[in-house]
N, C-alpha and C positions, 0 to 999 in steps of 0.2 A: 504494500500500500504506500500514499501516498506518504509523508513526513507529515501532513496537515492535514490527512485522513479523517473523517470523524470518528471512525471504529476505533482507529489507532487511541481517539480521544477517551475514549467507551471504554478502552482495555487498560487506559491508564488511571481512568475513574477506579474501576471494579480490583485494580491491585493497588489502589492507593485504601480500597476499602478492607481488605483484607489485612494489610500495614495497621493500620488502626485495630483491626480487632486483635492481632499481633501483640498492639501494645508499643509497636514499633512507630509510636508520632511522627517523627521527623522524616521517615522515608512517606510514611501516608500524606503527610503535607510535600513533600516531593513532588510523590506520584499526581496530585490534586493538580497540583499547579501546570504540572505540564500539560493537563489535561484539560485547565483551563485554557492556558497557553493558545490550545490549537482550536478548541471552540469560540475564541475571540476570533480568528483570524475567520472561519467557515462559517458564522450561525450569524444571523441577525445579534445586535444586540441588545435585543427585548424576548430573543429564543427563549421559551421556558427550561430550557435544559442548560442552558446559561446560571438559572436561577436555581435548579441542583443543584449545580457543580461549587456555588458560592454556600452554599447552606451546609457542603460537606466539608469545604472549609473551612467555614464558621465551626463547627462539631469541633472539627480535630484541635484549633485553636482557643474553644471552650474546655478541651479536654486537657490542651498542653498549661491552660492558668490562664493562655492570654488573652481576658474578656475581651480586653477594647479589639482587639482583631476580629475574635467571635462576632461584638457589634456592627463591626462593620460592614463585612460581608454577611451578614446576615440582612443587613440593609439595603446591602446591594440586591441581593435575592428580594427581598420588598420592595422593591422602585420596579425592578421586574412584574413582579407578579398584578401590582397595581396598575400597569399597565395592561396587562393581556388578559385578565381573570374580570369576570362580573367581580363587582363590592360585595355581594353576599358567596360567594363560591370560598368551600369549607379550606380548600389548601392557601388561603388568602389569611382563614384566620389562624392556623398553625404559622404561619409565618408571625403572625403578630403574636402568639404565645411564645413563640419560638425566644422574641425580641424582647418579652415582660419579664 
């Protein structure tokens, strides 16, 4: 595939998730990234899988202590979803739990 493949992005999500459950943060924050990496360059940037990929982020940098990271890409996922989701659609108000 290509470098900027979206699957390549998909397979870098699903082993940054496995890292994490590992226990392994810092390679799951890796893997995340680069998998944000190439979804910026291929997806709209209002894609809802834009808005994953920051919410698993956020997780692993809630995980590692570092809220205001947490915060913020979890906000970044909320600018998203307020964009593309109805105001009442239920994965709109996990994001805002997510954020309380």
């Amino acid at each position: 595939l290509d470098e900027n493949h979206p699957s390549l992005a998909s397979n870098y999500n699903n082993i940054s998730m496995i890292y994490k459950d590992l226990g392994d943060l810092e390679k799951a924050l890796e893997y995340s990234k680069k998998s944000l990496e190439i979804m910026q360059k291929v997806l709209d940037e209002n894609h809802p899988s834009l808005a994953t990929n920051y919410i698993n982020i956020s997780i692993i940098y809630q995980t590692l202590g570092d809220l205001e990271k947490a915060l913020e890409y979890s906000k970044k996922s909320l600018e998203i979803m307020q964009k593309v989701l109805d105001e009442n659609h239920p994965s709109l108000a996990t994001n805002y739990i997510n954020i309380s």
